[in-house]
Structure formats: C-alpha cells, structure tokens
C-alpha positions in Angstrom: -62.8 -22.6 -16.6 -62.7 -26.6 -16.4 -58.9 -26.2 -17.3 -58.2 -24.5 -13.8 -59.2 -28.0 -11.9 -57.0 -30.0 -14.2 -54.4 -31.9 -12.5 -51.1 -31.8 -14.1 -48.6 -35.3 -12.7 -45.1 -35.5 -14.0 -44.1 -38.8 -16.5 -40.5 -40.1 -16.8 -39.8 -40.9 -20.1 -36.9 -42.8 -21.3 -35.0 -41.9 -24.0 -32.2 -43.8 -26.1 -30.3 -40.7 -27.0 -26.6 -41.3 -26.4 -25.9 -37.5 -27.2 -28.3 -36.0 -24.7 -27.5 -39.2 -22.3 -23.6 -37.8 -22.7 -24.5 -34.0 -22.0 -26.5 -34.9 -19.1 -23.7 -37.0 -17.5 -21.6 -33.9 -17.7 -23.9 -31.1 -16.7 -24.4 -33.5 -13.3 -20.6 -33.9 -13.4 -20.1 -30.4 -14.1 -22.5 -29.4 -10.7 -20.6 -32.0 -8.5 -17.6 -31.0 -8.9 -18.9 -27.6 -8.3 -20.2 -28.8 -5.2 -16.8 -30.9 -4.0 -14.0 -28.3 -5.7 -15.4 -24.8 -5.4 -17.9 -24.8 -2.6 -16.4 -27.2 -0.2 -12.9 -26.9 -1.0 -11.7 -23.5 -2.4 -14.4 -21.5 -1.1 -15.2 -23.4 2.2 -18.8 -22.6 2.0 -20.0 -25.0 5.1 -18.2 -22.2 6.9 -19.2 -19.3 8.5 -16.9 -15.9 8.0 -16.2 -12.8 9.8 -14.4 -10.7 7.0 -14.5 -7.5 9.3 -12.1 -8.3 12.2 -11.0 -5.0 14.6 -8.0 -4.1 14.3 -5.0 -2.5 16.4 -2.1 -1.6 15.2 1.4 -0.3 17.6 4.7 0.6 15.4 8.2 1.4 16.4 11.5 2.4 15.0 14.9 1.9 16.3 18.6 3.1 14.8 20.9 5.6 14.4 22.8 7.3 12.2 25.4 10.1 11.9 24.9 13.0 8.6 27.4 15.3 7.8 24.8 18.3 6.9 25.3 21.3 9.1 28.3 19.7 11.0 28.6 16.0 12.1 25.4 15.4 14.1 23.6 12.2 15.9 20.0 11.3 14.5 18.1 8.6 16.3 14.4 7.1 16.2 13.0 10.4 17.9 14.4 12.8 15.4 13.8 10.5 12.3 10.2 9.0 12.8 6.8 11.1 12.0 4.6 10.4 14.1 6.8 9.8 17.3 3.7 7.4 18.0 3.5 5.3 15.5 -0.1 3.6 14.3 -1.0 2.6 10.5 1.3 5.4 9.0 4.2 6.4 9.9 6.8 8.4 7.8 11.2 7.6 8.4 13.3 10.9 6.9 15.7 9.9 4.9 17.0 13.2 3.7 16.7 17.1 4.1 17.8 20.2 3.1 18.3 22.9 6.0 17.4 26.0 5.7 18.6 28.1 9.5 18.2 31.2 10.5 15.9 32.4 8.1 14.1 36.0 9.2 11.3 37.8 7.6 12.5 40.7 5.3 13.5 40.9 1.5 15.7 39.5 -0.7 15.4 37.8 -4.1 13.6 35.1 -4.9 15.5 31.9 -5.8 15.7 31.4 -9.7 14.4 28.3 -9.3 10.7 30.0 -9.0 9.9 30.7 -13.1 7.4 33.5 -11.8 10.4 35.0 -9.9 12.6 35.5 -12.6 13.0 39.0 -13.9 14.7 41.3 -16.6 13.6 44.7 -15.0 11.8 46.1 -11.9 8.4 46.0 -14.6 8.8 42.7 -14.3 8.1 42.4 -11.0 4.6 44.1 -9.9 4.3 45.3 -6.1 1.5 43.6 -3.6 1.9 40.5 -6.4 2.6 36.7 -4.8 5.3 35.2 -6.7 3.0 31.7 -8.1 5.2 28.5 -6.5 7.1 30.6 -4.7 8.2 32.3 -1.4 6.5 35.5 -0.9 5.5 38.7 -2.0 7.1 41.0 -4.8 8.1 44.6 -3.7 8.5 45.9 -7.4 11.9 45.1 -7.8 14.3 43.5 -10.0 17.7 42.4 -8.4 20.7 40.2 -9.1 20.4 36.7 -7.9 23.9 35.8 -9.1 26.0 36.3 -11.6 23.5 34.9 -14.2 20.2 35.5 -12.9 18.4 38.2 -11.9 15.0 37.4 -10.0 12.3 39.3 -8.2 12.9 40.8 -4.8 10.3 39.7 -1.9 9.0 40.2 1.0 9.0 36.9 3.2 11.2 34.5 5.4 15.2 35.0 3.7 16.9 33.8 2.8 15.0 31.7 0.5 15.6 28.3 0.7 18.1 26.2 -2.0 16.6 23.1 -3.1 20.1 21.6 -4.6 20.3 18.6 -4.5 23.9 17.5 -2.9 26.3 14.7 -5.2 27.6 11.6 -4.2 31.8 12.1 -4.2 33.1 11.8 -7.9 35.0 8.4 -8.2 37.6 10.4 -10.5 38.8 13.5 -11.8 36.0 15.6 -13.7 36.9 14.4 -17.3 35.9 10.9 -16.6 33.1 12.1 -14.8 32.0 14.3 -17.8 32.4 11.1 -20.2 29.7 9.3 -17.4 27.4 12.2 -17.8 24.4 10.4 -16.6 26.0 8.4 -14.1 27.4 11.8 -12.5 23.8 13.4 -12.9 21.9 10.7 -11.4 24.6 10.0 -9.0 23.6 11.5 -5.4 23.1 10.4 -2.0 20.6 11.3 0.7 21.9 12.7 3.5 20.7 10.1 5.5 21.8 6.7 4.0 22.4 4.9 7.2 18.3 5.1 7.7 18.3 1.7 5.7 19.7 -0.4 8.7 17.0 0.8 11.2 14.2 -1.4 12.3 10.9 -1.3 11.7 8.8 -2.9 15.1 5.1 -4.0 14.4 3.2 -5.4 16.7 -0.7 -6.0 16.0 -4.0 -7.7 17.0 -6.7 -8.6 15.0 -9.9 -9.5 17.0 -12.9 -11.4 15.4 -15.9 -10.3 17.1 -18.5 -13.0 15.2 -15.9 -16.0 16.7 -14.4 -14.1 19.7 -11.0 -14.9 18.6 -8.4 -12.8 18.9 -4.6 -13.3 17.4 -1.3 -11.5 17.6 1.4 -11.1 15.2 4.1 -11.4 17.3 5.8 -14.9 18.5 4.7 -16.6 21.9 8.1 -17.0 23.5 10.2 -17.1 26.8 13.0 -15.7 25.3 13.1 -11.9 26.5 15.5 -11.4 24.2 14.1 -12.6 21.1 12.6 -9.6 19.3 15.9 -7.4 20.2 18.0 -9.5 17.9 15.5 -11.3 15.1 14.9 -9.8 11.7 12.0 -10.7 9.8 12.8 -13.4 6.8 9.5 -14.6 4.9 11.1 -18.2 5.3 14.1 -18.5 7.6 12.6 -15.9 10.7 8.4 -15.7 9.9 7.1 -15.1 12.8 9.7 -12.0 13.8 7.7 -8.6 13.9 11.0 -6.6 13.1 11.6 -5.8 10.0 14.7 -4.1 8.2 14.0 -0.8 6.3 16.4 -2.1 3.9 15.0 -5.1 3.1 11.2 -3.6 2.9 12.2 -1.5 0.4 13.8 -4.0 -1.7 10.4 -6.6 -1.3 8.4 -3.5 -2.9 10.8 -4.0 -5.9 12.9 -0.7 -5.3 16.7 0.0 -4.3 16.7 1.9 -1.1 19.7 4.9 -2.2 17.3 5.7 -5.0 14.3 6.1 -3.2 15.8 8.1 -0.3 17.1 10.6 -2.0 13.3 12.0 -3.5 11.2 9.7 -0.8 8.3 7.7 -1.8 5.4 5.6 -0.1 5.3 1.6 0.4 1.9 -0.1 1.0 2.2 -3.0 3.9 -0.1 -5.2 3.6 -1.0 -7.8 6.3 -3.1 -10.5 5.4 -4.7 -12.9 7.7 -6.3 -16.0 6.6 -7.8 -18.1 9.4 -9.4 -21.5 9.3 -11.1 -22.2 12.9 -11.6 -25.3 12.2 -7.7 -26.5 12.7 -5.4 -25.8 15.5 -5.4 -21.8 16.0 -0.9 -22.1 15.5 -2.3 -22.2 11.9 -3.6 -18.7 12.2 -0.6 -16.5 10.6 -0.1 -12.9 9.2 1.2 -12.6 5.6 3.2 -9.8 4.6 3.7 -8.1 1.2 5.1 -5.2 0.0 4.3 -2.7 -2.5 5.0 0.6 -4.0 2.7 3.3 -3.6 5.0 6.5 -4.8 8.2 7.5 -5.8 8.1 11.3 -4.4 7.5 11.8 -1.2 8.5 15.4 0.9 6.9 17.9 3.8 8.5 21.3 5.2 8.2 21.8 9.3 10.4 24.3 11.2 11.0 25.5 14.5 10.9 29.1 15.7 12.9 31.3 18.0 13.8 34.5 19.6 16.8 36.6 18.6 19.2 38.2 20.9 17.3 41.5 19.4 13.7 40.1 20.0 14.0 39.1 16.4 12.0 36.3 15.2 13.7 33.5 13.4 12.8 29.9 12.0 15.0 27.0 10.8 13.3 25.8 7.7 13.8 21.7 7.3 12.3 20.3 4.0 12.0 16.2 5.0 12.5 13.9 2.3 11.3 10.4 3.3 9.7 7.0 2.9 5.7 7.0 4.3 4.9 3.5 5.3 0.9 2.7 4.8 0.0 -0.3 7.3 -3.3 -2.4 5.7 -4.6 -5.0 8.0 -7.4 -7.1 6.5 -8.2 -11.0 7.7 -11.0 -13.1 7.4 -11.9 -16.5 9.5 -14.4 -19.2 9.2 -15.7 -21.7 10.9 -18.4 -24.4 9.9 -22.1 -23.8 11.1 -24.8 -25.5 9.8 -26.7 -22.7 8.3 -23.8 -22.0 5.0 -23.6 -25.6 4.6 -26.9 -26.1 3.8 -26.9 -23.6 1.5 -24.2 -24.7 -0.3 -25.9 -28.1 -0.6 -28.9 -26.9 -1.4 -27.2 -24.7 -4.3 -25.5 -27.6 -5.8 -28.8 -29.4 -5.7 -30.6 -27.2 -7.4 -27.9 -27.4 -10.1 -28.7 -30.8 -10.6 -32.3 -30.4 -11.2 -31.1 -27.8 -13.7 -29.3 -30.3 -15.7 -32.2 -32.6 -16.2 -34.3 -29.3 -17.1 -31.5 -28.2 -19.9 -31.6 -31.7 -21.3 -35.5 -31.7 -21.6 -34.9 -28.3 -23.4 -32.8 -29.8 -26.1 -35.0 -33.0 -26.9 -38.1 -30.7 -26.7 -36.8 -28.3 -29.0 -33.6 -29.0 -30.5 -33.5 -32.6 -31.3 -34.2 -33.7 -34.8 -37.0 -36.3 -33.3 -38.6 -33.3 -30.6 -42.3 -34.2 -31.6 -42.0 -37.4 -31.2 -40.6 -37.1 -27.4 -43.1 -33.9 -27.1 -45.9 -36.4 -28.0 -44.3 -38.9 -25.6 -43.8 -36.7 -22.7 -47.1 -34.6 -22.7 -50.3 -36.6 -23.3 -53.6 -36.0 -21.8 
C-alpha cells in the first residue's frame, strides 16, 4: 500500500557504448529526415487540403465527314455525338451498319443466330424465342441461302446483317489470299474521317474549404484562339481542344482499329494545387487511358407507310465512349496540420531514445550492469 505514494524521478545515465551511441544517431536522423523530406516536403503536411472539390464539366464536338453507306451522305457533330449535350460521357460513332425499312412480319432468321439455325421445321418449335436472336419462331424451317437453312420468325424483317464491310484490296485476289490475315483483319469503319474532329472541354473545379475556383480553359483576348489551337501536352497546354485522333493514340491505341469495333477511353483530369504560390501555378493534367476495346448500341427511328404500315430504320452505332474523371486537391498552410506534423516527428524522437534504452536493458551483453545503473532506489 506504501508502494502507491512512491515517487518515481527520471535519471540520465551515460553510457560509453559506441554501438547504441551509433543507432541512436540514426533513429534521430531517420525521424528528421522524416520530418524535413516526407512531412514538409513531399507530403506538405503544414498544409491544409480540400481533396473534394465540385466539379462542372461542359463538352463539345465539332467536324464533319462524308460515308459512302446508303449513298454519299453529310454527318456532322449533331448526327455523330451521343448525348447532343455533352457532360462527363459522351459517345462519337465511328461506324454502323443500317438496317431500313424493316417491318414486322416473318422471314428467316440470319444464320448468324446458332439457335436459328435449322435442318427441318422440328427444328424450329412454334411460340419459342430464338436465344441471341431477333424474334419468335413460327415452326418453320426455310432456306436462308444457298447454304443455310435457318428458322422462320416472327419480328422486325428483314433481319439485320452484321457484315462487317473490307477495306479495298490493294491487288488482285491471289495476292490477297497469300496476305490472308492482312485481308481478314483489313476493314475500315465507315466513318474514318471521325478521327479529325475536335473534342471541346471546358471545366471548373471549385474548392469549397479555400473558396477557390479554377478553369481549364486559357485567360485570353484572342476571340479566336480556341477555334484554331489543338491541345499538345508541351507545345499548346493550356488549349481545351483536343483531336480525336490524337486522344486515341495517348491511350496507346491506333484510331482505324478501334473504330471499326468501338471501345471506351478514360480521361483523366488531374488538378494539383498549391495555394501557397501564385494561383497561374494551378493547372489541369491530362492522361489517357483505355477502358475497352468493344463498344456498340442499336437505336432506330419509326415511321408511317403510305399503307398505314409501320416501319423502323434499324442503326447499330459502333463508337468510342469518352469517360471524363475530374479529381483535384489543394492546400494551403494553417497552423493546425503543422503542428501535428511537428508534433509527430517529435514524438518520433522520444521513440528513438526509448528503443535504445530497450536494447541496453535487454539486449546488450552488459544489461545488468546499466539496469543496476539506471533503476536504484
């Protein structure tokens, strides 16, 4: 019971050990330089961030080009871009196949369908959905073509022919059939102009903790600057417009191959701010990066007949989706993080003199003579 009014005093002992004098030196080293290099430097921890800045984001696309499909035509920005209002997402066609005037009836199903395929009428059970395909069987078994017979169906005919189109042979067939796989691989969307058009993005990033707001397009007089700059990462930075072409290639893909099947490319905008320097040193970073290499929707459009018959042109949109990210963070010093930082780094140090007494207490080959030395009553 006498024990609980003992006093208890700390005593500095000093202790000629060049090994635990050497590993003390560095542990306090070790916490400094924690203190200097990852704290105050890298990290900036006598800052105070916002890492959840609001975020609005406006996109539009200019261009046209002219596709052979269906007789020479005119597509521009309004016919090509999904959603005509463009925000974080927005999806350019690149190629389609056309299905027009399509009609609900019968007909057969397209032998590309496996569960449409047929030998005899058996094969084809009335009242049953054809699985992947087009619409529903009517117990019969018809010729397709000359080499395959498929189901007949009741739905919107006729069905639609996924084909892809080939690029024009660069010779006669025989050399062709030598190139096999170039001539297999070899196609072109329909829509291979959609490379040159321009890709506008304007947005603001607000940081409510700092009330700061920032825009990524370039403070200028000139009102014809963003009509003829293109975006370069180091000749044209601060340009908002960017070339389809060249965002394709930055996510490490060749635009004529990804057109033809579609495919999804992340943007990524990055801001970085430091408040504590002039705010011109507040810039958006862009990056690239591929999300998906297939990328198609159907839509079509319906009409009236001269016989009050209902018909629909069928359009299946092959494309490239571009995902906007935004994401920033900004800091500024306040006195609250910077204490804690010190105070961190502090407590480090006391925790090098605390390992030290550790190893002469219980690892050193002389510990009872320093426990003796350190602890006497």
């Amino acid at each position: 019971c006498g024990s609980l009014l003992d006093y208890k005093t700390a005593k500095f002992s000093l202790t000629r050990n060049r090994r635990v004098g050497l590993l003390h030196r560095l542990l306090q080293l070790s916490a400094l330089g924690y203190l200097l290099g990852w704290v105050l430097l890298l990290r900036k921890g006598y800052q105070e961030r916002d890492t959840a800045p609001r975020v609005a984001v406006v996109t539009k696309v200019k261009g046209a080009v002219a596709a052979e499909a269906a007789g020479r035509r005119l597509w521009d920005a309004a016919d090509l871009t999904w959603p005509p209002q463009g925000g974080n997402v927005l999806f350019l066609v690149t190629h389609f196949f056309a299905t027009v005037q399509q009609a609900q009836g019968t007909c057969p199903e397209s032998p590309s369908i496996l569960d449409g395929m047929c030998t005899e009428d058996a094969d084809c059970p009335m009242g049953n959905p054809v699985v992947h395909g087009n619409g529903i069987k009517t117990g019969k078994c018809l010729m397709f073509n000359a080499t395959h017979s498929t189901c007949e169906i009741y739905g919107w005919c006729p069905v639609e022919n996924g084909t892809l189109p080939r690029a024009p042979e660069i010779g006669p067939w025989p050399l062709c059939k030598t190139l096999l796989v170039w001539c297999f691989f070899s196609r072109k969307s329909l829509l291979a102009e959609v490379e040159n058009f321009t890709l506008f993005i304007k947005h603001t990033v607000h940081f409510t903790k700092f009330n700061f707001s920032k825009c990524n397009t370039l403070q200028t007089s000139d009102p014809s600057y963003f009509k003829s700059c293109i975006y370069d990462p180091v000749f044209n930075p601060f340009c908002p417009v960017f070339r389809v072409r060249d965002m394709v290639e930055a996510a490490g893909q060749n635009f004529g191959d990804l057109a033809l099947l579609g495919g999804s490319i992340r943007v990524l905008i990055e801001w970085n701010c430091d408040l504590d320097h002039s705010t011109t040193q507040c810039q958006p970073q862009y990056s690239f990066s591929l999300q998906d290499t297939k990328y198609n929707f159907r839509t079509a459009s319906y009409y009236w007949g001269s016989q009050r018959q209902l018909y629909r042109n069928l359009l299946k949109l092959y494309g490239i989706r571009f995902d906007l990210s935004v994401h920033g963070q900004a800091g500024k010093f306040s006195i609250v993080p910077t204490t804690v930082s010190f105070g961190t780094s502090i407590a480090f140090f006391g925790a090098a003199t605390m390992v030290c007494d550790l190893v002469l207490l219980y690892l050193d080959s002389k510990a009872d003579l320093y426990w003796k030395g350190k602890f006497e009553e």
